[in-house]
CHARMM-style PDB file with segment names, atoms N, HN, CA, C and O in Angstrom:
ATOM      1  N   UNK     1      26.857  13.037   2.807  1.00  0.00      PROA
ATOM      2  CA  UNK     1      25.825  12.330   2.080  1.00  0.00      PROA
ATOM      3  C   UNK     1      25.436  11.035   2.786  1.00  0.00      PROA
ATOM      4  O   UNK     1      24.316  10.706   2.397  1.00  0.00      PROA
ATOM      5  N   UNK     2      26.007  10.044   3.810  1.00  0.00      PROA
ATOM      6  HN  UNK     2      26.917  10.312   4.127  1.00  0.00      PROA
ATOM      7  CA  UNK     2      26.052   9.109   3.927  1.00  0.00      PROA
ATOM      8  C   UNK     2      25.155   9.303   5.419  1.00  0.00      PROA
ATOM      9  O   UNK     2      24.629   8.318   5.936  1.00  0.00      PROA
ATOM     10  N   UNK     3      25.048  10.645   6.024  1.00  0.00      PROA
ATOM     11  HN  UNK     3      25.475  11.445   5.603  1.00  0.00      PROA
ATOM     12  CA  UNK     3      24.369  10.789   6.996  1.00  0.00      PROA
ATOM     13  C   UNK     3      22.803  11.143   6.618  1.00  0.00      PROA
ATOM     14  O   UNK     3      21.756  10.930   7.228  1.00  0.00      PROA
ATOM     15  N   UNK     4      23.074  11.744   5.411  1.00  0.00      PROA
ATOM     16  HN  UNK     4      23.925  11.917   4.915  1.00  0.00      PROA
ATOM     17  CA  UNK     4      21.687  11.733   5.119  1.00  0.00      PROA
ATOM     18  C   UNK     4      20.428  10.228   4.564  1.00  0.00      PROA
ATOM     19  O   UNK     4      19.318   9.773   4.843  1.00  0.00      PROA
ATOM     20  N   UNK     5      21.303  10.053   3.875  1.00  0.00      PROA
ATOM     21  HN  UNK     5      22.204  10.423   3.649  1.00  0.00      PROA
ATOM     22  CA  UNK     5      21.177   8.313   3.566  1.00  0.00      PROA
ATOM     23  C   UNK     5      20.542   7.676   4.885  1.00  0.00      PROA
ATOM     24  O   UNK     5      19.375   7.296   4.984  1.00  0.00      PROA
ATOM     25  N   UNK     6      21.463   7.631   5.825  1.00  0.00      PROA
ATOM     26  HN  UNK     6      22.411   7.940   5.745  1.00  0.00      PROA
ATOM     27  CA  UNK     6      20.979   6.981   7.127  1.00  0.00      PROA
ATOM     28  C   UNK     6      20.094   7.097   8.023  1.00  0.00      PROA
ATOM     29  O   UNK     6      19.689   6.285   8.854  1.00  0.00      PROA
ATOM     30  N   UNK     7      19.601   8.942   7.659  1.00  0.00      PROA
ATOM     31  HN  UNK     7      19.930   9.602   6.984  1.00  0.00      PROA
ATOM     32  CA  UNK     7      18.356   9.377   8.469  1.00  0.00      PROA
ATOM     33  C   UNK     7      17.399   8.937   7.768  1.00  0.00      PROA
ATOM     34  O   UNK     7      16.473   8.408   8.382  1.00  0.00      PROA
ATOM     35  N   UNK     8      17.318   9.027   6.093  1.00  0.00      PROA
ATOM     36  HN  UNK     8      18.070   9.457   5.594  1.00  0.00      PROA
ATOM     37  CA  UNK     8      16.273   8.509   5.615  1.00  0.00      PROA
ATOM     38  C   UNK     8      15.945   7.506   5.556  1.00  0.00      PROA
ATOM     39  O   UNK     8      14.759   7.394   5.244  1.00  0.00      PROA
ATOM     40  N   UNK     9      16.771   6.116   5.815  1.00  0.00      PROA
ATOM     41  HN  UNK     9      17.734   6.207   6.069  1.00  0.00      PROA
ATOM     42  CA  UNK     9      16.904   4.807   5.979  1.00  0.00      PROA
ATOM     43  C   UNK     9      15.820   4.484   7.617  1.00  0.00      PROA
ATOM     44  O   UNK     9      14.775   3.896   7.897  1.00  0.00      PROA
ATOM     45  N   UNK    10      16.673   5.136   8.191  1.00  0.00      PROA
ATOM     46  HN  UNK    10      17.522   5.613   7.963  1.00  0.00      PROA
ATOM     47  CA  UNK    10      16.018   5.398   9.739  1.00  0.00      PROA
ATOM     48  C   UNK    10      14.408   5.571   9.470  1.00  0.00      PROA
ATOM     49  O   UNK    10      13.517   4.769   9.751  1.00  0.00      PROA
ATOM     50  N   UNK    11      14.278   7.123   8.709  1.00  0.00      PROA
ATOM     51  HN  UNK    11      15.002   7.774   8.480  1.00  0.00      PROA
ATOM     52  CA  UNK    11      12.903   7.588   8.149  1.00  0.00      PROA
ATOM     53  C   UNK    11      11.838   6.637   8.245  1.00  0.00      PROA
ATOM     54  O   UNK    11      11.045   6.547   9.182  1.00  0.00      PROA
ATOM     55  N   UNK    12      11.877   5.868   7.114  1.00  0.00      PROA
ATOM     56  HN  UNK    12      12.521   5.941   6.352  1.00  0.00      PROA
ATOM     57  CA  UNK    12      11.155   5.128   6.942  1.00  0.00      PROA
ATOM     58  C   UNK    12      11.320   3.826   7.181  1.00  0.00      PROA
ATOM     59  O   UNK    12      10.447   3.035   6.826  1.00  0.00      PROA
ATOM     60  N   UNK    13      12.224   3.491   7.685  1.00  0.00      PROA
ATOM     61  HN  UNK    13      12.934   4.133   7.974  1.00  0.00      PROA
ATOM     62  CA  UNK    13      12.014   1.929   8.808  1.00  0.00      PROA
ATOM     63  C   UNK    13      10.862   2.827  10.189  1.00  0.00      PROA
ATOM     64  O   UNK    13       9.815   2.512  10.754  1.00  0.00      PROA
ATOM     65  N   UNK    14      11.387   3.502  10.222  1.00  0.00      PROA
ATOM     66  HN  UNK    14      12.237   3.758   9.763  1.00  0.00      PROA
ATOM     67  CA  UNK    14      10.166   4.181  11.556  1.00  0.00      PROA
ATOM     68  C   UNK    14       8.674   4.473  10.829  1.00  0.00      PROA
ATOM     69  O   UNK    14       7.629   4.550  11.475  1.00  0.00      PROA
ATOM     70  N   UNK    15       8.727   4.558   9.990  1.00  0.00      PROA
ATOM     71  HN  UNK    15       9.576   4.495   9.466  1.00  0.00      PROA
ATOM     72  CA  UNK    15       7.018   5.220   9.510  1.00  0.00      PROA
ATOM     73  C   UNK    15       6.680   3.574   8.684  1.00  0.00      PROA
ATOM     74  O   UNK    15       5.509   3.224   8.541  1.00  0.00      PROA
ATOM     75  N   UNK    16       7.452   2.976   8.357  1.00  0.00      PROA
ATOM     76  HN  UNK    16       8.403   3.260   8.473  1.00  0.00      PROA
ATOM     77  CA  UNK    16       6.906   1.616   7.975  1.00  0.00      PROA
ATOM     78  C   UNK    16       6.296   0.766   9.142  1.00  0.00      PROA
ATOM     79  O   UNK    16       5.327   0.012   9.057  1.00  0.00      PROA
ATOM     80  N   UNK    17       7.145   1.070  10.381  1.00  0.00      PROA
ATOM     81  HN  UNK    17       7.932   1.683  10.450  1.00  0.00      PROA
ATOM     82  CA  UNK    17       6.598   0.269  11.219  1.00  0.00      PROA
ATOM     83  C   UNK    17       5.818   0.932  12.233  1.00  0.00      PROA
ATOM     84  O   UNK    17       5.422   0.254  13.182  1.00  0.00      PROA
ATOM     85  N   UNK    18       5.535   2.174  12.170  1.00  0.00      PROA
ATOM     86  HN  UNK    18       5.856   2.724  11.399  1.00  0.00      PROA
ATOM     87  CA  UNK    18       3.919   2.898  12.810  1.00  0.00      PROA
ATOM     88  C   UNK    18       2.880   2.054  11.976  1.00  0.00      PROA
ATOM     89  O   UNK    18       2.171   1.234  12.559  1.00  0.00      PROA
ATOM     90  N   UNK    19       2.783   2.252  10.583  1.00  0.00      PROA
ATOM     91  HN  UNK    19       3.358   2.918  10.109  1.00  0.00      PROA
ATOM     92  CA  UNK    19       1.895   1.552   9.900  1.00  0.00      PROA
ATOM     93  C   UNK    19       1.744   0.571   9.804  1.00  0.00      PROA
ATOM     94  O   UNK    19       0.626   0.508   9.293  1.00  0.00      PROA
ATOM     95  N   UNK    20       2.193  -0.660   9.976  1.00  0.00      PROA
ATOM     96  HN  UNK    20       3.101  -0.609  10.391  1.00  0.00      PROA
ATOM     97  CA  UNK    20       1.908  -1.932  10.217  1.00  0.00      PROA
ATOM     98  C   UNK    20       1.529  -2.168  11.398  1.00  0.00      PROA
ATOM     99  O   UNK    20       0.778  -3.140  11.478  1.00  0.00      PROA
ATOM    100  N   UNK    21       1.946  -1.245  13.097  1.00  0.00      PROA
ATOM    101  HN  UNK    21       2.556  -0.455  13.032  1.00  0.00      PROA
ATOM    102  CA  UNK    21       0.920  -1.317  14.053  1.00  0.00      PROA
ATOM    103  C   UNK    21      -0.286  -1.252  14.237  1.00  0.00      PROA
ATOM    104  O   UNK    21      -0.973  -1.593  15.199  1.00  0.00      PROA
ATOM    105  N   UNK    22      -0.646  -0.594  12.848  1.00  0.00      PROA
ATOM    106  HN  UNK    22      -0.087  -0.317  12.066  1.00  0.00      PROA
ATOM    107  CA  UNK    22      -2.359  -0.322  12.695  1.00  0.00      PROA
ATOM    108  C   UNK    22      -2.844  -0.827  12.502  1.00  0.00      PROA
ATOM    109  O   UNK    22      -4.028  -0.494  12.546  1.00  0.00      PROA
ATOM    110  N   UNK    23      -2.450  -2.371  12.014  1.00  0.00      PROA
ATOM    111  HN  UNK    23      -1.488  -2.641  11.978  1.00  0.00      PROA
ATOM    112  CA  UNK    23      -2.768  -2.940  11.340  1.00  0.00      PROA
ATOM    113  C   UNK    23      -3.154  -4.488  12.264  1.00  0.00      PROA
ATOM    114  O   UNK    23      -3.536  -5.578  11.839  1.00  0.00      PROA
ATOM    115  N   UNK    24      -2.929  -4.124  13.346  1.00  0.00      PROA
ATOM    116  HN  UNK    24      -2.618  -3.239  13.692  1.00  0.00      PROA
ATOM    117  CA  UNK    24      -3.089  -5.693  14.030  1.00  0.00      PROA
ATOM    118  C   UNK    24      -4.404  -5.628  15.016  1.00  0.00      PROA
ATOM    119  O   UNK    24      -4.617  -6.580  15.766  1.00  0.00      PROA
ATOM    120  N   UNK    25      -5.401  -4.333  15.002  1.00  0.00      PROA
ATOM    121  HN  UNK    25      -5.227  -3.560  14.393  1.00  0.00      PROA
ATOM    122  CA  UNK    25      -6.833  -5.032  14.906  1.00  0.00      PROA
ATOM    123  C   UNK    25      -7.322  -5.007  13.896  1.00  0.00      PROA
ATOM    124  O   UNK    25      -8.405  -4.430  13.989  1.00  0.00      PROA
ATOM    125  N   UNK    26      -7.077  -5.393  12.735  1.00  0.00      PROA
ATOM    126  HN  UNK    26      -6.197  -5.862  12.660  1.00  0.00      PROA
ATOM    127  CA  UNK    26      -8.172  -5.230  11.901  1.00  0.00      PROA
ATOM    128  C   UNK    26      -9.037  -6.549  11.582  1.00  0.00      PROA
ATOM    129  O   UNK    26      -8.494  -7.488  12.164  1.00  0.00      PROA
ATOM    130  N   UNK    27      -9.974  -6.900  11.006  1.00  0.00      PROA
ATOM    131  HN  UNK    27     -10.416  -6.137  10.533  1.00  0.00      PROA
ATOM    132  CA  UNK    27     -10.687  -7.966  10.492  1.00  0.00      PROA
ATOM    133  C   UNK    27      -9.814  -8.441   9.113  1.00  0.00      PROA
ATOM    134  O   UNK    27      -9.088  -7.712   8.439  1.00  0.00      PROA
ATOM    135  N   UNK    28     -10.088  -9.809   8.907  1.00  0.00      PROA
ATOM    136  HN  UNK    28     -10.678 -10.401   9.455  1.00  0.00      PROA
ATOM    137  CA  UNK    28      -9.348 -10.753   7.564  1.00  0.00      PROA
ATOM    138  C   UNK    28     -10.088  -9.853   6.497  1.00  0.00      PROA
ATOM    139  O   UNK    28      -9.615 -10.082   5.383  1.00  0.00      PROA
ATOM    140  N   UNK    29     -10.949  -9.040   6.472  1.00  0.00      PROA
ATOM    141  HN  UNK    29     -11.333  -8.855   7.377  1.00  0.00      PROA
ATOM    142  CA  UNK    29     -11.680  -8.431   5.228  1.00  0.00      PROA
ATOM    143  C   UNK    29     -10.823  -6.910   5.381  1.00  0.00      PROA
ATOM    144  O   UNK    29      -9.949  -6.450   4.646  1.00  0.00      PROA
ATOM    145  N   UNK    30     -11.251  -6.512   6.252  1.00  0.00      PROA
ATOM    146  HN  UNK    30     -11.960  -6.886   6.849  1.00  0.00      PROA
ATOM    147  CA  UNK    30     -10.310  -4.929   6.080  1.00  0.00      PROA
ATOM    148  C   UNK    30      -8.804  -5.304   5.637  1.00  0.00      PROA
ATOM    149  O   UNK    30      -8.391  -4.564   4.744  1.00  0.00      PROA
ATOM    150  N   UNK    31      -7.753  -6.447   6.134  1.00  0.00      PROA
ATOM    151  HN  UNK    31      -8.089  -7.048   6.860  1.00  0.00      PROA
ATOM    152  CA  UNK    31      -6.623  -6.973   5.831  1.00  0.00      PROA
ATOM    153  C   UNK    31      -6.592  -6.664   4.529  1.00  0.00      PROA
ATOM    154  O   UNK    31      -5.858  -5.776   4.093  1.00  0.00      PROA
ATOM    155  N   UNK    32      -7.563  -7.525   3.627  1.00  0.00      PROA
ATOM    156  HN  UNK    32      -8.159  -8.246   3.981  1.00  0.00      PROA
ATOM    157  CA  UNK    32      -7.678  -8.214   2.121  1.00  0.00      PROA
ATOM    158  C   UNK    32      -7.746  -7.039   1.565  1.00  0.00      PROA
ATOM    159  O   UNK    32      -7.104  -6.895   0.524  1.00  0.00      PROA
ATOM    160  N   UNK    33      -8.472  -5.970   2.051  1.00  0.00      PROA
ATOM    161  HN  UNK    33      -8.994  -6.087   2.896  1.00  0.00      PROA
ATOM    162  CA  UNK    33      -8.810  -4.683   1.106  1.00  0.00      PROA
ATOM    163  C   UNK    33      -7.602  -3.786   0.861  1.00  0.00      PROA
ATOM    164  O   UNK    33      -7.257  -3.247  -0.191  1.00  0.00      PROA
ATOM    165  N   UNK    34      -6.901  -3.739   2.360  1.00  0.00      PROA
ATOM    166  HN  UNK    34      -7.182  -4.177   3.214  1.00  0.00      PROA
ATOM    167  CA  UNK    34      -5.223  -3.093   2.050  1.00  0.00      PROA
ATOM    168  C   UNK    34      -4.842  -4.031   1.245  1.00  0.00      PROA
ATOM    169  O   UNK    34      -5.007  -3.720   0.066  1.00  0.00      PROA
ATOM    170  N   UNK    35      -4.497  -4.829   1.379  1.00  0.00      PROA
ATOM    171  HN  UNK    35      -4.363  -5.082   2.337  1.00  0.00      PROA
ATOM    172  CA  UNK    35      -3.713  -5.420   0.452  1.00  0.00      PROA
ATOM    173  C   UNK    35      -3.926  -4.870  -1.256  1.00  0.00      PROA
ATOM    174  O   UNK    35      -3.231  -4.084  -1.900  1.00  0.00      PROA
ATOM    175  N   UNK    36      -4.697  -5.340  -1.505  1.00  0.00      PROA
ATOM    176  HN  UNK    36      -5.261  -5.979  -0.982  1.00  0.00      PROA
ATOM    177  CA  UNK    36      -5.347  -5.327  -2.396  1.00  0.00      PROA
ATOM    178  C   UNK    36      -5.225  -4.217  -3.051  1.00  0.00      PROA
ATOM    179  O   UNK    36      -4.886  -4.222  -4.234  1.00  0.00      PROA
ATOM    180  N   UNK    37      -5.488  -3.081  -2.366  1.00  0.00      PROA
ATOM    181  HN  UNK    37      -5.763  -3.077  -1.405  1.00  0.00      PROA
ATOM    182  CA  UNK    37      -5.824  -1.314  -2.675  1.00  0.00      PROA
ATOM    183  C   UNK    37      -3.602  -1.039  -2.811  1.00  0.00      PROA
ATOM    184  O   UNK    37      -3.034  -0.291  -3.607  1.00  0.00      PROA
ATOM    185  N   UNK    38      -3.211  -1.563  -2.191  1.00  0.00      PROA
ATOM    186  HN  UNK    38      -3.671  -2.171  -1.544  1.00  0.00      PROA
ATOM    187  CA  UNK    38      -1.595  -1.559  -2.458  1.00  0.00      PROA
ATOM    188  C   UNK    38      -1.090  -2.323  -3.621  1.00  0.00      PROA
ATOM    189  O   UNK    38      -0.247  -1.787  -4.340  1.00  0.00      PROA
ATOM    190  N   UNK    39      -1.609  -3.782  -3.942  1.00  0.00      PROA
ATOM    191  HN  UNK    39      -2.294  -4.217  -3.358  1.00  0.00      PROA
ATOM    192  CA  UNK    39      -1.038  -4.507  -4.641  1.00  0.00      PROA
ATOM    193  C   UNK    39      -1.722  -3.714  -6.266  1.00  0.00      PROA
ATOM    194  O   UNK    39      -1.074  -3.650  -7.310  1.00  0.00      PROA
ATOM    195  N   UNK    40      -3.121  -3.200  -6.078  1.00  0.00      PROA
ATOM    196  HN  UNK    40      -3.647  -3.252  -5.229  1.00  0.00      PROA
ATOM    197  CA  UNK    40      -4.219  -2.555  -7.426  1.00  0.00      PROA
ATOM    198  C   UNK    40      -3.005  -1.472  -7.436  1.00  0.00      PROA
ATOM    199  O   UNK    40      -2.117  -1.686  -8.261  1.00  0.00      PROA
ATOM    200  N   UNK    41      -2.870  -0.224  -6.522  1.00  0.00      PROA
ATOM    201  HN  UNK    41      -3.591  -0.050  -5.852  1.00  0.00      PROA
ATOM    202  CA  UNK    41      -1.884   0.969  -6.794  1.00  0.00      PROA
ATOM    203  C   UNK    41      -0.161   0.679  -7.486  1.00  0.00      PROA
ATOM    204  O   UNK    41       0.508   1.364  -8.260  1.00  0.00      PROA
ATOM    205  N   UNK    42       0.088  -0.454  -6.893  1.00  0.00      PROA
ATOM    206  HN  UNK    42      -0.456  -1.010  -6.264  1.00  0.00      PROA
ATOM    207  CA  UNK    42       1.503  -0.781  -7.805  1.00  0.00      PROA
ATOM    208  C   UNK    42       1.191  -1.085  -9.117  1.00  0.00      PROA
ATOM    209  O   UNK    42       1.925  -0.607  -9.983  1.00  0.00      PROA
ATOM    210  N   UNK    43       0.073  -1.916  -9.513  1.00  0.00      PROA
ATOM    211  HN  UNK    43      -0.523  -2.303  -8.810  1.00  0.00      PROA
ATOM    212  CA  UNK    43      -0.216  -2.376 -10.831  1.00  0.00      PROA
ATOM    213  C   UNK    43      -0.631  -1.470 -12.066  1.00  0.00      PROA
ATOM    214  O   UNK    43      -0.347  -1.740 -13.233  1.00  0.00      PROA
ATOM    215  N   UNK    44      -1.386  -0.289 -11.620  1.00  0.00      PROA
ATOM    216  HN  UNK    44      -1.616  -0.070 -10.672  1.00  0.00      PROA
ATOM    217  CA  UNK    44      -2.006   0.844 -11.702  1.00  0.00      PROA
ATOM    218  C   UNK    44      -0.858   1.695 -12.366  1.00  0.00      PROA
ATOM    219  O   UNK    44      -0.882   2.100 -13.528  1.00  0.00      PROA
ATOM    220  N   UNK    45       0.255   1.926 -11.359  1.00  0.00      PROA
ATOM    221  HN  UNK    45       0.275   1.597 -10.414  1.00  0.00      PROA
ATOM    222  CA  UNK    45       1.082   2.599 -11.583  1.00  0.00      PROA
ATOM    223  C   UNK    45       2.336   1.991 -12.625  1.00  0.00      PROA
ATOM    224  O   UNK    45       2.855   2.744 -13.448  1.00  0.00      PROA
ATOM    225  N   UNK    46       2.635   0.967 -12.529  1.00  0.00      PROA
ATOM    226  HN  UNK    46       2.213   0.355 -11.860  1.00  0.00      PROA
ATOM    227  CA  UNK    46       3.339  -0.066 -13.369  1.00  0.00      PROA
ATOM    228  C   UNK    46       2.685  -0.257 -15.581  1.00  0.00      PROA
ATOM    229  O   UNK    46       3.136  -0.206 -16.725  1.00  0.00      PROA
ATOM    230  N   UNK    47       1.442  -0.471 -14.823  1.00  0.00      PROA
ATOM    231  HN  UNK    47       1.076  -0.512 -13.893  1.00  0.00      PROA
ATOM    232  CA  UNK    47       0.637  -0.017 -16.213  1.00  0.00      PROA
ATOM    233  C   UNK    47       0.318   0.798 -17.152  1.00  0.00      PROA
ATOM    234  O   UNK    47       0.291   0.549 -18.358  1.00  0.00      PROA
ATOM    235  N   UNK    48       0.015   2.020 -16.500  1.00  0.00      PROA
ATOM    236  HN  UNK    48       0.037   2.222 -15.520  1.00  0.00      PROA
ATOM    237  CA  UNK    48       0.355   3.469 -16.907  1.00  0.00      PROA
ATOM    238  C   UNK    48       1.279   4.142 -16.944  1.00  0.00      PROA
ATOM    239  O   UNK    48       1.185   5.281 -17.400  1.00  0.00      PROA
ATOM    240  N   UNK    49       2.605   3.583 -16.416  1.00  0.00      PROA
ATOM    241  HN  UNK    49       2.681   2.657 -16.045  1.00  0.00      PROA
ATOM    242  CA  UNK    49       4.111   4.493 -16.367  1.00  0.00      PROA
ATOM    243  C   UNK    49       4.141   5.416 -15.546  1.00  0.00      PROA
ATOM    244  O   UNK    49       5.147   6.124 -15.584  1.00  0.00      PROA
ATOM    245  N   UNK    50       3.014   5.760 -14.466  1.00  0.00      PROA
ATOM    246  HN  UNK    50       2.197   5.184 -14.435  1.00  0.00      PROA
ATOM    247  CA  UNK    50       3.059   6.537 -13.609  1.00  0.00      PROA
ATOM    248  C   UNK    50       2.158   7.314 -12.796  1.00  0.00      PROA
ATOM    249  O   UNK    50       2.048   7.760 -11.654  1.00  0.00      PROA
ATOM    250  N   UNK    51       1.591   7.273 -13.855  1.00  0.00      PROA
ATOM    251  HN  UNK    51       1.680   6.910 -14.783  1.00  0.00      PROA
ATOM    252  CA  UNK    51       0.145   8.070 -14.129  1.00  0.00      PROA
ATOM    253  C   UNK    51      -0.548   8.422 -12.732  1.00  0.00      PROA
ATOM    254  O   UNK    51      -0.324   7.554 -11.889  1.00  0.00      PROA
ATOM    255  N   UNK    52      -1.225   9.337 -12.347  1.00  0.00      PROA
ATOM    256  HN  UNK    52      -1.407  10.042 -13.032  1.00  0.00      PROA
ATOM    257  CA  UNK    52      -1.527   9.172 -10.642  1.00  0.00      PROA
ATOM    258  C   UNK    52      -2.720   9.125 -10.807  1.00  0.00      PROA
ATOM    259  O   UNK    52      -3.266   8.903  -9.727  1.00  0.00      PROA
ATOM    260  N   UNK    53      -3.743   9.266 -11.988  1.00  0.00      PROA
ATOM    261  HN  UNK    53      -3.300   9.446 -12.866  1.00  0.00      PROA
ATOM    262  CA  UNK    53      -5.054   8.344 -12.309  1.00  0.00      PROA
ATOM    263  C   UNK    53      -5.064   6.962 -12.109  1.00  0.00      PROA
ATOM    264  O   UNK    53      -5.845   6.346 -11.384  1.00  0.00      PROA
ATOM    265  N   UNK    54      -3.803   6.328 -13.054  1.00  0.00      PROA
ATOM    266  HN  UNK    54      -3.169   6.828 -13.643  1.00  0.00      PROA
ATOM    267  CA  UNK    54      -3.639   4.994 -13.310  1.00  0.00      PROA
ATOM    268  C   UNK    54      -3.360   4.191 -11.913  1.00  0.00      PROA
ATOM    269  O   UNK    54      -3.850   3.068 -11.797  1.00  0.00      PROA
ATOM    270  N   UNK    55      -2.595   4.739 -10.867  1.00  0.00      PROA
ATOM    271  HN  UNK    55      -2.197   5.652 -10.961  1.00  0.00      PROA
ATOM    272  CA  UNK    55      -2.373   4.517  -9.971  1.00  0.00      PROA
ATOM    273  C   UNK    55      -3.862   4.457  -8.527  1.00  0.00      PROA
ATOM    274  O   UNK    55      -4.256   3.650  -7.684  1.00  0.00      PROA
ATOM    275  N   UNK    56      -4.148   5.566  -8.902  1.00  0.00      PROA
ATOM    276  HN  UNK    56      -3.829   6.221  -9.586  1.00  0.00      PROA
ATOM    277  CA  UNK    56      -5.496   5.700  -8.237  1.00  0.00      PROA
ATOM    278  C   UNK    56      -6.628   4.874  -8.386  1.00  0.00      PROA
ATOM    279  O   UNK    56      -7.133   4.306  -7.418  1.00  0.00      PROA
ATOM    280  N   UNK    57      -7.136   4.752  -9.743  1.00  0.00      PROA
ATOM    281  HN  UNK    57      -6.726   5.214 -10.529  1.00  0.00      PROA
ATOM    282  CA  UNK    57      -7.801   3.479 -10.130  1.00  0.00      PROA
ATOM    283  C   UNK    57      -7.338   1.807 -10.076  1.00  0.00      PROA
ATOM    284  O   UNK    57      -8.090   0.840 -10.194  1.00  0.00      PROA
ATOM    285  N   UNK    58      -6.236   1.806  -9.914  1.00  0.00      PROA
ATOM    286  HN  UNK    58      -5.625   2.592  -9.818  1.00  0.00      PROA
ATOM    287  CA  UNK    58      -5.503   0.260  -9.902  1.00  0.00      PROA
ATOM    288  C   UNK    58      -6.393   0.204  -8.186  1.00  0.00      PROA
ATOM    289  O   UNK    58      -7.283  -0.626  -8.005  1.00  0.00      PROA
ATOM    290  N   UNK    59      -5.862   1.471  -6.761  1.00  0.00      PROA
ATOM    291  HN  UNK    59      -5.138   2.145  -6.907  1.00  0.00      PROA
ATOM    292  CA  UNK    59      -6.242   0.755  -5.705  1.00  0.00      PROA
ATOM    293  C   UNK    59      -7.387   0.809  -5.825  1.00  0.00      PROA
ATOM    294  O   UNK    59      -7.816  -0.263  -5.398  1.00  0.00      PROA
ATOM    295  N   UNK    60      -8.493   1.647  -6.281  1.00  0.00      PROA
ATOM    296  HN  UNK    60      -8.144   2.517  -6.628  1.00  0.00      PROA
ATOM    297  CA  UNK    60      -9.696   1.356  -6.097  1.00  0.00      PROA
ATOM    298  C   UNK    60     -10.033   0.072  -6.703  1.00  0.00      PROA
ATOM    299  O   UNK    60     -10.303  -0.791  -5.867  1.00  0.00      PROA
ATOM    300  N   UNK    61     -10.088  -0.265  -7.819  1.00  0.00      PROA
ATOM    301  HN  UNK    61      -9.868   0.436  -8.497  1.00  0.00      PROA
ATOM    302  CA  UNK    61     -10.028  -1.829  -8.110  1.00  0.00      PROA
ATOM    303  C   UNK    61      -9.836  -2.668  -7.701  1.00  0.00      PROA
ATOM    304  O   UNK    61     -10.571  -3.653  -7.635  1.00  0.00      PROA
ATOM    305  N   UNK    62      -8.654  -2.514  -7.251  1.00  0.00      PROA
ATOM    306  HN  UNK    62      -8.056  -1.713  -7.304  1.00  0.00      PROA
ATOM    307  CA  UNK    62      -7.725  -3.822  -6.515  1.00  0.00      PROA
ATOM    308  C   UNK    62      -8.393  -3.873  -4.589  1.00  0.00      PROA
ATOM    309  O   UNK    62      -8.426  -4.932  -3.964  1.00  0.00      PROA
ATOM    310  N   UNK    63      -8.821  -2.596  -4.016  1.00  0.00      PROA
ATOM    311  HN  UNK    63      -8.794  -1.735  -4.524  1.00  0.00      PROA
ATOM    312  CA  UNK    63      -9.426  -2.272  -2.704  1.00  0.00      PROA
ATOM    313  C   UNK    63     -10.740  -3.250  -3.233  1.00  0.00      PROA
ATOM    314  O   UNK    63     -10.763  -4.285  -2.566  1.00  0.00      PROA
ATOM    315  N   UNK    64     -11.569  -3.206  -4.007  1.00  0.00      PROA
ATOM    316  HN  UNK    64     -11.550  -2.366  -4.548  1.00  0.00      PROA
ATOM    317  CA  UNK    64     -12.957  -3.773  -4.379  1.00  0.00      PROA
ATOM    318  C   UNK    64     -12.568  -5.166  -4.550  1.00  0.00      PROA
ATOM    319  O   UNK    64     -13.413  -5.951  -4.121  1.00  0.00      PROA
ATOM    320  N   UNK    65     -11.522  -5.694  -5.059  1.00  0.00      PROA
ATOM    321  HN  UNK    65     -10.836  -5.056  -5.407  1.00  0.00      PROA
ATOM    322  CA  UNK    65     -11.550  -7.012  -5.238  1.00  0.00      PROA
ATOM    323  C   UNK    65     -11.030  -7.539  -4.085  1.00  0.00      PROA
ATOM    324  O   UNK    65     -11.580  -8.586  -3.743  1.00  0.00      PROA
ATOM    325  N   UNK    66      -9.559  -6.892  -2.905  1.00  0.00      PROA
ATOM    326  HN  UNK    66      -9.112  -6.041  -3.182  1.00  0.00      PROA
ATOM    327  CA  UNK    66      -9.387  -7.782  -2.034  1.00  0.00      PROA
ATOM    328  C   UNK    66     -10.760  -7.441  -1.096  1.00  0.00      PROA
ATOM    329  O   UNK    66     -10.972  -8.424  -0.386  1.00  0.00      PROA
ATOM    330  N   UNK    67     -11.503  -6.652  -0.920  1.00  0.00      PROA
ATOM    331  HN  UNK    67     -11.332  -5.853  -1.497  1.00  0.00      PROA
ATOM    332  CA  UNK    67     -12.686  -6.406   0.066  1.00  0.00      PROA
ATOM    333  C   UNK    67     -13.395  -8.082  -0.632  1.00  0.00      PROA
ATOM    334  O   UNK    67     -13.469  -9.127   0.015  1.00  0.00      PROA
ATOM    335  N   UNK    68     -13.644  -7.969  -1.458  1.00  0.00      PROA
ATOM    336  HN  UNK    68     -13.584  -7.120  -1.983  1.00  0.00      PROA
ATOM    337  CA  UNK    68     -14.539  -9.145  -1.988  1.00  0.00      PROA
ATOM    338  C   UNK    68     -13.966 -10.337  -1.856  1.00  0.00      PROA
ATOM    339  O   UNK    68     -14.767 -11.229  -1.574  1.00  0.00      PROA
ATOM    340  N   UNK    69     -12.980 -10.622  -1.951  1.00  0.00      PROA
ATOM    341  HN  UNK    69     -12.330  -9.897  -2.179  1.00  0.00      PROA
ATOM    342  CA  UNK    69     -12.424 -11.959  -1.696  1.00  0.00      PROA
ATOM    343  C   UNK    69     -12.434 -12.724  -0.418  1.00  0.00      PROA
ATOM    344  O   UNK    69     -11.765 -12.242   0.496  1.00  0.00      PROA
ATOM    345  N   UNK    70     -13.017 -13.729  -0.215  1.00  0.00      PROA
ATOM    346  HN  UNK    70     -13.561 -14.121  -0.957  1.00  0.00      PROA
ATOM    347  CA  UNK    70     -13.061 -14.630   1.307  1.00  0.00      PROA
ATOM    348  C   UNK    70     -14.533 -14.526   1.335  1.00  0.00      PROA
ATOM    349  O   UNK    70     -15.065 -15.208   2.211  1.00  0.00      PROA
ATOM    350  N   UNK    71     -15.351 -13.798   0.545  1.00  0.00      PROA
ATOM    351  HN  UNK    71     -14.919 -13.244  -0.167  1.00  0.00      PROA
ATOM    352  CA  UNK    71     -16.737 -13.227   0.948  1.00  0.00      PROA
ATOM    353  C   UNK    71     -17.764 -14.611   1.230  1.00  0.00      PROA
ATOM    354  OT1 UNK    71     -18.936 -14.452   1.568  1.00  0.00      PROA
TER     355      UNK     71
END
């Protein structure tokens, strides 16, 4: 069990940090919109108990407001 633990640990320290490479051309507005579309999907999902509507609509919301912010 403890090897499996460690590959998945491994897992996603490796796929966390592909995705944050993507992330270093972007513009301060594309930045704001991830954010945003992540911070809307936790809230989304936190709000609804799970819901993968609730979740879905939090990032679109939350994508529209960090896009808008700095504007």
């Amino acid at each position: 069990m403890k090897t499996f633990h460690k590959m998945t640990v491994i897992s996603v320290t490796v796929c966390a940090l592909t995705v944050l490479s993507g992330c270093s051309n972007m513009s301060r507005r594309d930045k704001n919109t991830a954010v945003g579309a992540g911070v809307g999907a936790v809230a989304g999902a936190i709000l609804t108990g799970g819901s993968g509507i609730g979740t879905a609509g939090g990032a679109a919301v939350g994508g529209v407001i960090g896009h808008q912010i700095g504007r």
